[in-house]
C-alpha positions in Angstrom: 189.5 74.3 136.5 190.3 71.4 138.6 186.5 70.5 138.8 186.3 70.6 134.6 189.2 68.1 135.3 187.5 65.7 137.8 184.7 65.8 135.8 185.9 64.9 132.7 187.9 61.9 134.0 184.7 60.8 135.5 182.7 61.3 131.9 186.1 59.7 129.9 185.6 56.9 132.3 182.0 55.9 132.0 182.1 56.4 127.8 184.8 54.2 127.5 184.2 51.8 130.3 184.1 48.6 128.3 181.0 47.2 130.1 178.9 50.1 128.9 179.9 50.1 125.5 179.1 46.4 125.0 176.3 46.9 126.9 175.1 49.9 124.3 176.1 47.7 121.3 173.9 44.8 122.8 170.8 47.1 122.7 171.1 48.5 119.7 171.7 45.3 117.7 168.7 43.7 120.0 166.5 46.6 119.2 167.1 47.1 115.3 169.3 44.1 113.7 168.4 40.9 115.1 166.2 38.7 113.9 163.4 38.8 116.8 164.0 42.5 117.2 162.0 44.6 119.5 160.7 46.9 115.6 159.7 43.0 114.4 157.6 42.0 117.7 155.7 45.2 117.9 155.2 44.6 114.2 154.0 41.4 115.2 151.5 42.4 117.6 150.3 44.7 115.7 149.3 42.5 113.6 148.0 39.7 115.7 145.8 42.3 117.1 143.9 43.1 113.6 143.6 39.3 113.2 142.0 38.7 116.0 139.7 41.7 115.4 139.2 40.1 112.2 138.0 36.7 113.5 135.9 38.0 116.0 134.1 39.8 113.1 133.8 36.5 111.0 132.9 34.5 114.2 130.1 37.5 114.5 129.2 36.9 110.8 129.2 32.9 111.1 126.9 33.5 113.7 124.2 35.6 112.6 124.3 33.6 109.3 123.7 30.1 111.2 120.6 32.0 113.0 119.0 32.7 109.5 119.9 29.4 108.4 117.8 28.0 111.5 115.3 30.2 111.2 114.7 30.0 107.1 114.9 26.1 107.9 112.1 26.0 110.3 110.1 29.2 109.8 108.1 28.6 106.9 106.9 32.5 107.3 110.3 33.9 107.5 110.9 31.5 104.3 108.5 33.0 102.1 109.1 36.6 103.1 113.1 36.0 102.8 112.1 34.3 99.0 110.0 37.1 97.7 112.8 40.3 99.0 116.2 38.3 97.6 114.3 36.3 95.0 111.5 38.4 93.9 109.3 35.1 93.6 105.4 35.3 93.8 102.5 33.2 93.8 100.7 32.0 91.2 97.8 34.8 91.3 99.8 37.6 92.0 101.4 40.6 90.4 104.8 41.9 91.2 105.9 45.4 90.1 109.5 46.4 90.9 110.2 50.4 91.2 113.4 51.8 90.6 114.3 55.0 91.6 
């Protein structure tokens, strides 16, 4: 019995120590209520991480596109061959039959 006692004193203590309990009210309006809460920055991060996912992709994209820009520029093969698949154009003397499954 005189141990439930001690013990209890010691718990009564500690919950209502003021210290604590502003402590506990700090972190719980840091972590759901404040403006820059902890929810709102992982939020944040999240998405920063898509967006640079998401420019790496277009700076991918930009890339590949300014290599078939060079290459239709100065390759007069690569020209012609890029023409007649996106364009279906021909030459003068030739027949072109298009196949649809």
């Amino acid at each position: 019995m005189q141990f439930l006692k001690k013990t209890w004193s010691v718990i009564k203590r500690v919950i209502f120590n003021k210290y604590l309990l502003v402590l506990l009210v700090f972190g719980v309006y840091v972590t759901f209520f404040d403006q820059h809460s902890f929810l709102q920055r992982w939020e944040s991060n999240r998405k920063l991480k898509q967006l640079e996912k998401d420019y790496n992709y277009y700076q991918d994209l930009i890339k590949k596109d300014k290599e078939e820009l060079y290459r239709l520029q100065h390759d007069d093969k690569y020209l012609e061959k890029f023409a007649r698949e996106h364009y279906h154009m021909k030459k003068s003397d030739e027949e072109i039959y298009i196949i649809k499954d």
